[in-house]
Structure formats: structure tokens, C-alpha cells
KEFISE-146078 format. One line per 8 residues: their letters; for each residue x, y, z of C-alpha. Coordinates in Angstrom, 3 decimals, decimal comma. Layout:
# residues N
a) X:Y:Z; ...
END
This chain:
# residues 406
xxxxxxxx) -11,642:-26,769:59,057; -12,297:-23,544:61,254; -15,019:-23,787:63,700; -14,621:-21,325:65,772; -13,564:-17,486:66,099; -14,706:-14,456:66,162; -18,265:-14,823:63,586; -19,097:-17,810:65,579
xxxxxxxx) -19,225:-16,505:68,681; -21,631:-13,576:67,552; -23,693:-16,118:66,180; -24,054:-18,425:68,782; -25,028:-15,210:71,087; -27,537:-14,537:68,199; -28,932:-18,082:67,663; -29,518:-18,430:71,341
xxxxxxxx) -30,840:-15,514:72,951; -31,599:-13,109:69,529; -28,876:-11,068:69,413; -28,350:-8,686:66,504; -25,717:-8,976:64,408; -24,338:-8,164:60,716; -24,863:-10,248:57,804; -22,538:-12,847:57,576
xxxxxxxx) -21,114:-13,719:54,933; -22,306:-16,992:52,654; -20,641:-19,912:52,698; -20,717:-23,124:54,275; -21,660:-23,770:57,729; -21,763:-26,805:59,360; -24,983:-28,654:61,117; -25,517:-30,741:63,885
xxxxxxxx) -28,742:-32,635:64,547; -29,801:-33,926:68,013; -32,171:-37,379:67,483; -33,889:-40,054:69,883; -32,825:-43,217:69,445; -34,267:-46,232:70,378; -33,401:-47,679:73,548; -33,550:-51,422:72,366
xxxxxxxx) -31,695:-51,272:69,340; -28,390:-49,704:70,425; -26,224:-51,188:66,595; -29,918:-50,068:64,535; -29,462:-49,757:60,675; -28,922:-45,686:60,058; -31,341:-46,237:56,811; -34,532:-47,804:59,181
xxxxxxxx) -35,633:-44,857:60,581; -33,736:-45,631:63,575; -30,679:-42,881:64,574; -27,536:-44,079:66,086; -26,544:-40,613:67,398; -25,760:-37,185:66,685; -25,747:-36,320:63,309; -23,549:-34,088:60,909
xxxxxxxx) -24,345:-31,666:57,725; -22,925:-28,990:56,088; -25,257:-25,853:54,857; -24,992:-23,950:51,657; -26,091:-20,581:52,579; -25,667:-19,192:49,209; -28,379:-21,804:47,631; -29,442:-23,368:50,862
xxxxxxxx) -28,020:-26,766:49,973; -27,980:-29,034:53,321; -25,665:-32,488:52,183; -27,000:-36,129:53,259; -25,939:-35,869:57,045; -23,758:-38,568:58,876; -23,191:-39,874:61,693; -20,852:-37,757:63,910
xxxxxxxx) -20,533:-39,814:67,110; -22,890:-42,749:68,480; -25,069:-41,340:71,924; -28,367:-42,442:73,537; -30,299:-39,726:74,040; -28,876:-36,901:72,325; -32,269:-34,431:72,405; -30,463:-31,293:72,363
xxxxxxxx) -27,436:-29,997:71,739; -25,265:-26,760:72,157; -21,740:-24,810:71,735; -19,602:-23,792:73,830; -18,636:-20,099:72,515; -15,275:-20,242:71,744; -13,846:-23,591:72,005; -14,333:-26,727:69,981
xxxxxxxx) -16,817:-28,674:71,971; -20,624:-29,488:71,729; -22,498:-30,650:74,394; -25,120:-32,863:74,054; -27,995:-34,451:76,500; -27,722:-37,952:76,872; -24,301:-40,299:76,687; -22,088:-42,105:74,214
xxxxxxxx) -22,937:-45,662:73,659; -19,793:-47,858:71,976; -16,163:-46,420:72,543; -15,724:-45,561:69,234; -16,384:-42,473:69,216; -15,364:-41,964:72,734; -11,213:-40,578:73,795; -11,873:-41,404:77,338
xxxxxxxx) -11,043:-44,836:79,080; -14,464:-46,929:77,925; -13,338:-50,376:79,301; -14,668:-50,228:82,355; -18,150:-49,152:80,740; -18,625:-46,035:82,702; -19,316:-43,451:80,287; -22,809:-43,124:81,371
xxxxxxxx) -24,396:-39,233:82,111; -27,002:-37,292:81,154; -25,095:-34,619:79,761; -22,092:-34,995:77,799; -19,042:-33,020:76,031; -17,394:-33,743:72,578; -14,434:-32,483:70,930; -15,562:-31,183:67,443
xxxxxxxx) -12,887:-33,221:64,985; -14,071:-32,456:61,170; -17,644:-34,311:60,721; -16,942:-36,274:63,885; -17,249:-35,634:67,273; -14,691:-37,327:70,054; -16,064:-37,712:73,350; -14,618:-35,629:76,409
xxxxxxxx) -16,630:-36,547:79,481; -19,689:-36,774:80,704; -21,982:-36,008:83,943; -25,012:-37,032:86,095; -27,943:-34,486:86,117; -28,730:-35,132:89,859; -32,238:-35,230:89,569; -34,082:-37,255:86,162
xxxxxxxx) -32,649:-36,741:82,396; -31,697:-33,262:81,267; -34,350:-31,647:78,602; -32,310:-28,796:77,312; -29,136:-27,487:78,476; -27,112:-24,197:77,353; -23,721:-22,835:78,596; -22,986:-19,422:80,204
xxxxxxxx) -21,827:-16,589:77,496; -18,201:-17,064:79,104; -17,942:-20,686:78,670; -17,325:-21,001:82,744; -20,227:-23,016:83,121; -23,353:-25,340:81,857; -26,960:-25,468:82,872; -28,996:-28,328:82,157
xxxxxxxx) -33,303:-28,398:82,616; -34,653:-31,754:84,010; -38,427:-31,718:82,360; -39,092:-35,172:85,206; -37,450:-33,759:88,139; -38,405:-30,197:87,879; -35,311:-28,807:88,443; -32,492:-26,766:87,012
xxxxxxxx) -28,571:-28,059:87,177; -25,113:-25,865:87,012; -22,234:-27,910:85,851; -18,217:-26,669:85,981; -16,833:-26,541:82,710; -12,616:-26,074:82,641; -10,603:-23,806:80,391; -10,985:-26,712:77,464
xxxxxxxx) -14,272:-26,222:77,493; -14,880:-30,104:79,642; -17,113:-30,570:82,143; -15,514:-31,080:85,649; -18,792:-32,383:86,997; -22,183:-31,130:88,942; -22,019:-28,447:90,921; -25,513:-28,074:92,490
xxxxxxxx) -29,075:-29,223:91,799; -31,838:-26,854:92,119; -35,405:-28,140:92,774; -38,113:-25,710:91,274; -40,721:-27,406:93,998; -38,935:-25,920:96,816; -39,460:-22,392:95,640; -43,198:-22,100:95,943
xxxxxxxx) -45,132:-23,786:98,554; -47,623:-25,286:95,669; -45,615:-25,099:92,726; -47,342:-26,849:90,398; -49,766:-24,336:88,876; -52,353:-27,328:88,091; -54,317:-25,469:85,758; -54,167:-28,940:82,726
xxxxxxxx) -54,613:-31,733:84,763; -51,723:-34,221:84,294; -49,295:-31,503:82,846; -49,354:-28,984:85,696; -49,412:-30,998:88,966; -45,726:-30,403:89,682; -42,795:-28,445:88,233; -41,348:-29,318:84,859
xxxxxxxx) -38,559:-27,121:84,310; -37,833:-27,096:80,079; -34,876:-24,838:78,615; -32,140:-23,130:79,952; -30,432:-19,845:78,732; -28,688:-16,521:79,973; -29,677:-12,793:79,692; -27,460:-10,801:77,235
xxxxxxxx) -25,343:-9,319:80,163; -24,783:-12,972:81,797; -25,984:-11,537:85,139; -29,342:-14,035:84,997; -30,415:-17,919:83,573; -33,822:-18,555:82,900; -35,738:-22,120:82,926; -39,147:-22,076:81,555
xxxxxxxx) -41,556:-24,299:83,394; -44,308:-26,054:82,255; -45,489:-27,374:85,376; -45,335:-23,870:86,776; -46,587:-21,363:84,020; -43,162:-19,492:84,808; -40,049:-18,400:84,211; -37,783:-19,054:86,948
xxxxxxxx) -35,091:-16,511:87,238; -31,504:-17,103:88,909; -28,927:-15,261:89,595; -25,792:-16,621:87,881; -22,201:-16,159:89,918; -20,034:-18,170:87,217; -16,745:-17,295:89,561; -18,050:-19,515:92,408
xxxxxxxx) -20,376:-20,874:90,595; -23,512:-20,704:91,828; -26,947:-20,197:91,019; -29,569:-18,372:93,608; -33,328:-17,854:93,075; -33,913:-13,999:91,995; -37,943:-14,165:90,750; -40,295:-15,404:88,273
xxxxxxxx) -41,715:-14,563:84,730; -45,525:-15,228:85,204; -46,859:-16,500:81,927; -50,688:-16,844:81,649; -52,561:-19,908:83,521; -51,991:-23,150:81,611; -49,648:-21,522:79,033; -47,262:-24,355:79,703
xxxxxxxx) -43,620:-22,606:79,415; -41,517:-24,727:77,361; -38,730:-22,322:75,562; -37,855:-18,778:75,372; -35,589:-16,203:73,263; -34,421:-12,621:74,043; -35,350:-10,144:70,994; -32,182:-8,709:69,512
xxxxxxxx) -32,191:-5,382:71,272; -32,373:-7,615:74,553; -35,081:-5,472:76,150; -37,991:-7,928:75,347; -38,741:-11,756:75,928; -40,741:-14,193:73,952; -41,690:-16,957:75,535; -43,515:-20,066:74,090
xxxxxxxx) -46,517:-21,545:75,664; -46,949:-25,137:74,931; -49,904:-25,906:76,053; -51,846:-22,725:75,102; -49,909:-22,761:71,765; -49,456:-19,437:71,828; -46,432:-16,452:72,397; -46,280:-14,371:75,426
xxxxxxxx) -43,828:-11,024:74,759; -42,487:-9,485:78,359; -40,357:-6,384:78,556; -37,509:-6,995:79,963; -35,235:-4,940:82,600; -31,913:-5,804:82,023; -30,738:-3,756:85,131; -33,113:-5,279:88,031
xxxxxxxx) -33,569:-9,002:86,214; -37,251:-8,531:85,572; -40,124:-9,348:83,173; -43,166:-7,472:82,708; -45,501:-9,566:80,727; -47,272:-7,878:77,884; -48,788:-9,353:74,883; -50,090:-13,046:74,241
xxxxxxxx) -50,683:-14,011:70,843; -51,961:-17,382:69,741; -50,022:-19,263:67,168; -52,898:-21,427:65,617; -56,662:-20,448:65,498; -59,381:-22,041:67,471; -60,632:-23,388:64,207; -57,423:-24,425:62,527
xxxxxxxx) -56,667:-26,531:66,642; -60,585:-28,072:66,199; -59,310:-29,871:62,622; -56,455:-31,666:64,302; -56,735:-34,758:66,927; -53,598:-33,080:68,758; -51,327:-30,104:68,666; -48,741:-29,049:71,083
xxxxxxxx) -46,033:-25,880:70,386; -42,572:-27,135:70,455; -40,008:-24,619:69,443; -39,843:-20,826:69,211; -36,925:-18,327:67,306; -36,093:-14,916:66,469; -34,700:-12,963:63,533; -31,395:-11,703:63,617
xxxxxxxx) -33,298:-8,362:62,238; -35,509:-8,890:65,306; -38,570:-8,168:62,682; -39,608:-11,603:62,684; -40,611:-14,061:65,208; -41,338:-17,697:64,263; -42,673:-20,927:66,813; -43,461:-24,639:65,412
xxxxxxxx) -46,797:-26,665:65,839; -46,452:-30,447:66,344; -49,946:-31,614:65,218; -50,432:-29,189:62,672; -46,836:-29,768:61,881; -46,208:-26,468:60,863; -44,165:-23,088:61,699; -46,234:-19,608:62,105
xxxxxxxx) -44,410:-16,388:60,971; -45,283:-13,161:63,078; -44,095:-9,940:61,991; -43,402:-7,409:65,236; -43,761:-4,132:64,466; -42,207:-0,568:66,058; -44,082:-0,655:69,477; -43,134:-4,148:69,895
xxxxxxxx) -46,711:-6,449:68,936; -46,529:-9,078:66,922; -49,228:-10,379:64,072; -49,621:-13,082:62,047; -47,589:-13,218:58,768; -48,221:-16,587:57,861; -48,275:-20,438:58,601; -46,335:-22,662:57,028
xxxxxxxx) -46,470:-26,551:56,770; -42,631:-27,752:57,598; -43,451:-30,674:54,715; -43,210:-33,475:57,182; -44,125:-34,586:60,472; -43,447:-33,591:64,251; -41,353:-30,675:63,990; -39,382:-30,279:67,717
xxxxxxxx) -37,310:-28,081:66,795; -36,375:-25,979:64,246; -33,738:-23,372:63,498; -32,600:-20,086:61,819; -29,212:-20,206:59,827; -26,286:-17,712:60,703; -27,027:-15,502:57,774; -30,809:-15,535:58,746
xxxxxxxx) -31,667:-16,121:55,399; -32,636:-19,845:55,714; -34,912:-21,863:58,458; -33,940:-25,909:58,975; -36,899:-27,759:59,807; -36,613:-31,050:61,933; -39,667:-33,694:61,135; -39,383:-36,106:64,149
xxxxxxxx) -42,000:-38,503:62,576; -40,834:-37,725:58,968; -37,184:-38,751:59,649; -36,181:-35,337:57,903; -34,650:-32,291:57,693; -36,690:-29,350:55,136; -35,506:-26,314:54,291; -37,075:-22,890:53,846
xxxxxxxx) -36,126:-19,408:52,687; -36,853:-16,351:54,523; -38,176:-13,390:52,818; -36,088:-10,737:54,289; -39,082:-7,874:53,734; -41,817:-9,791:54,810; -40,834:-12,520:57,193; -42,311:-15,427:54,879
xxxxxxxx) -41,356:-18,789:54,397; -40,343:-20,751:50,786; -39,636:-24,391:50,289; -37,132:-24,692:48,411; -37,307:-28,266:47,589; -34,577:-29,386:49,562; -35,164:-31,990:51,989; -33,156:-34,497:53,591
xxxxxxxx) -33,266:-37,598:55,870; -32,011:-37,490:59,000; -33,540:-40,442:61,734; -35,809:-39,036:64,707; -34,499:-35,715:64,574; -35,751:-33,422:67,607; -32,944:-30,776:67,420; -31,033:-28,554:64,861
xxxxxx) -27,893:-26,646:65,600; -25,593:-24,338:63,312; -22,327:-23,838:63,825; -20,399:-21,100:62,663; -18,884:-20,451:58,677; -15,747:-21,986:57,552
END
């Protein structure tokens, strides 16, 4: 089985940071699904609602056919997960918990980290290494467009990490730790009490030209921008996004052309567009739109935004509710604003994250309270979502990541 070449690099650029690309051809596709799993019940039965790990699935992009996943290694704490861009490893927050999945030395137990790397083996993944965050578990994390190096976002420490990553694709450990509380003299932006009295840094990602990394923060209501030098490596403060007061950060995506930013707001539930300056590293902030009604919020007991993705096309933008459990559909038209197409229920509960298949014909929907995965078909014309009746179980899912076609 192929992983990895020249379509799956373009479409990890694409799923990442909304990069245009060609149709790609149908075919299968493989799926990996980040879960929590519970923290006393390490040997839990897969079929109690309980995950053991990162999961595996293949996609059917023809018919949009996901199979019953399985379980691809055993981990606590695999949240989120990512590719590197052209090698066969996945990294994943959190750390294996038996040696069998593991190739390193596990007899002396210390295979603990909060971020870790796996060699991608079939429907299995073989553990490679793992590393310390420095500073509280990682959120999010993301690699560099070169493979040279990973980022991780602490959401407790407020803070963004750099890790070394070798020619293989391993990590060779933390390379620096860099508190978001040092950059401002009152960085917490305190607007929702609770949720804004210090820095809570969320996702991590480059700009198209791999010049700049950008960490949403909640804590903040900013972008923090570095400057990335992946042949040190280092990472040095270059400026902020400024998102509106008590937005809340949480993730972000580049539109295909790469000139524009969208940028969820968790708390606000809502999508803030910026222009974007590839040359100088800045963002001009532009358009807020919310992505649930006053009325449709005042029907629910609680609703936070969780996840936020662009069309390959770039016509499309789409962000999930948790609460209203659901995914809106904005269509963005020639001078860049966005309006509501429609809003969707994901047919389950909690959706973290959800995510747009290589062909961007197809959205996976992950139902953390559901124990699911639910799929939907993606009008090409109007940006609309179809169930398709396919739905499968996957336990605690919070994350869903494509890999390339075979």
C-alpha cells in the first residue's frame, strides 16, 4: 500500500492550510481518527464506548463508503493527529500505552510524551519516539511544509513548542518552548471571565510560503505570528492577528489562493476573514460572520465552535457547532464575504472536528458523544451538505485525518 507521493503531498498542503489543487482522482483513501480515552481504563472493551487509541478506516470516494475502523496503535491521549508530507509517519498528541504497538525499547516503561511519531505500516501504526511538550499537554500540533520540523499548541500552558524532526521524519526532541504570556504585558484579553484570564494557545500551522506559524489563542483573542527559521530551527515573535474581543481563537485555515485567513472564534461562534500579506507576514482583519443565530444559540443550554475548513475550490467555507451539534455551510463570493448556505445537523453528538476528503467531494463528521463517524456529500455548485446514510462507530472521536489515495 502507497501512502505517500506526489498527490499526497498536494493534499496535505490543501487539507491544512486550503490550498488549491486538481481533482483527484477516486479511489480509496485511507482515515485516521484521533479519540480520548479514558484515563482509568487503559485494556477498555473497543465496543463500550471506550477507545483504546488511534483509529484506522479506509474511504470510498467514489460512493463515500467509510469501512468499520480499527484499531491502528494503542495511545493515551491521541486528540489530534497529522502527516508528515512526504514520509510515512503520523504524529499524534499524547503517548503509546502497551509495547505492542511500540518498535522502541518499552521495558523500561519510558515511552511517555506528549507528542508522539508512528511509522505508518498498512492499518497499523509502529511507534517511533516520542517527546515532552515543556510546558502542559499539546492541543494541536502540525509540521513545517518541509518536514524539518513540528510545532505543538499547549491550550494549559499557553504556549507554542518547535520540535526537530530527522530526515525519517522522527522527532529528535524539543527544541524551545515559547510562552505566549511573555509577549504582552497583560496577555490574557479577559473579556469571558474564566476563558480569557491568561493565554491559551490552540492550533498550530504554517503560511503557504513556510516563512510564518500561526497559534490561535483563546485566552488572547489573537493570532500569534512567528517567524519560522527551520535551518536552525527557531521560532521568533513577528506580530499578532487581532480577532474581535471575546472571539476566543481556537483554529484557523488559509483560503486556497493564500491571500486570506479564516479564523474560528470559539467563544463568539462565529468566522473572522483577514487579508493576508504573504510578503510582510500580516493580517488585516475584515469580515466577522456568525455561524449560529442569536435565536437558534437561545434554544440550546450550551454551544461552543470547534472546528473550521475550506474547499479545495475555495467557494465554500464550513465550521462545526458543539451544542447544536451541527456544521454551517457559507458560500464566499468574488470580493471575498461569506453568507450563509446552510446548517446542517452532523446526525450525532459533539462534533470536534470534522474534515473534507481529498477529492473535496465528501465531509467526515466526528460525534465525540455519539461514538461516530457520519458522512456527508458536498454539492459542488452550491456548497450544501447530504447524508448519505453512512455512519460508523468509532469511540470518543475528536479528530479526523485523510491520508492520501492508494
Amino acid at each position: 500500500m502507497t501512502h505517500f507521493g506526489c498527490i499526497r503531498l498536494v493534499f496535505l498542503f490543501t487539507v491544512f492550510c486550503g490550498v488549491s489543487v486538481q481533482a483527484a482522482n477516486a479511489g480509496q483513501v485511507d482515515v485516521w481518527f484521533g479519540t480520548i480515552t479514558p484515563k482509568s481504563k487503559p485494556g477498555a472493551n473497543p465496543n463500550d464506548g471506550q477507545s483504546r487509541g488511534i483509529y484506522h478506516a479506509t474511504f470510498d470516494t467514489d460512493n463515500g463508503h467509510l469501512s468499520t475502523p480499527t484499531l491502528a496503535a494503542e495511545c493515551d491521549g491521541p486528540g489530534f493527529l497529522t502527516l508528515h508530507p512526504s514520509q510515512d509517519v503520523l504524529y499524534s498528541t499524547g503517548s503509546p500505552t502497551t509495547g505492542d504497538t511500540a518498535t522502541g525499547d518499552t521495558a523500561t516503561g519510558d515511552q511517555g510524551g506528549d507528542v508522539s511519531a508512528f511509522r505508518i505500516n498498512g492499518d497499523k501504526l509502529e511507534w517511533l519516539g516520542s517527546a515532552k511538550s515543556g510546558d502542559g499537554g499539546a492541543a494541536h500540533l502540525s509540521t513545517d511544509r518541509e518536514g524539518k520540523v513540528l510545532m505543538s499548541a499547549q491550550y494549559g500552558g499557553g504556549s507554542t513548542s518547535l520540535y526537530q524532526l530527522d530526515e525519517a521524519g522522527e522527532i529528535g526532541g524539543l527544541l524551545d518552548t515559547k510562552s505566549h504570556a511573555e509577549l504582552l504585558p497583560d496577555a490574557g484579553s479577559r473579556v469571558v471571565g474564566n476563558r480569557q484570564n491568561s493565554p491559551h494557545a490552540h492550533w498550530t500551522g504554517t503560511s503557504p510560503d513556510n516563512r510564518f506559524v500561526f497559534v490561535p489563542d483563546l485566552g488572547m483573542d489573537k493570532v500569534v505570528i512567528w517567524k519560522l527559521d527551520t535551518a536552525k530551527p527557531s521560532l521568533t515573535h513577528h506580530g499578532f492577528g487581532v480577532c474581535p474581543p471575546g472571539g476566543g481563537p481556537r483554529h484557523m485555515k488559509f483560503s486556497p489562493a493564500g491571500d486570506r485567513i479564516y479564523v474560528l472564534n470559539e467563544l463568539a461562534l462565529s468566522i473572522t476573514a483577514f487579508d493576508y500579506d504573504a510578503q510582510s507576514g500580516t493580517m488585516t482583519r475584515g469580515q466577522t460572520i456568525p455561524i449560529l443565530s442569536e435565536e437558534t444559540k437561545a434554544k440550546e443550554t450550551f454551544n461552543s465552535a470547534s472546528e473550521i475548513r475550506v474547499h479545495p475550490s475555495g467557494k465554500f467555507v464550513y465550521a462545526a457547532s458543539r451544542g447544536h451539534d451541527s456544521i454551517s455551510a457559507f458560500r464566499v463570493d468574488q470580493d471575498g464575504q461569506m453568507s450563509l448556505v446552510e446548517i446542517e445537523p452532523i446526525r450525532g453528538g459533539w462534533p470536534r472536528n470534522f474534515a473534507i476528503d481529498p477529492t473535496g467531494k465528501w465531509i467526515i463528521a466526528a460525534g465525540r458523544d455519539s461514538n461516530t463517524a457520519t458522512v456527508f456529500q458536498i454539492d459542488q455548485a452550491t456548497g450544501e451538505l447530504t447524508f448519505v446514510r453512512q455512519t460508523q462507530m468509532v469511540p470518543k472521536p475528536i479528530c479526523v485525518l485523510f491520508g492520501g489515495l492508494n
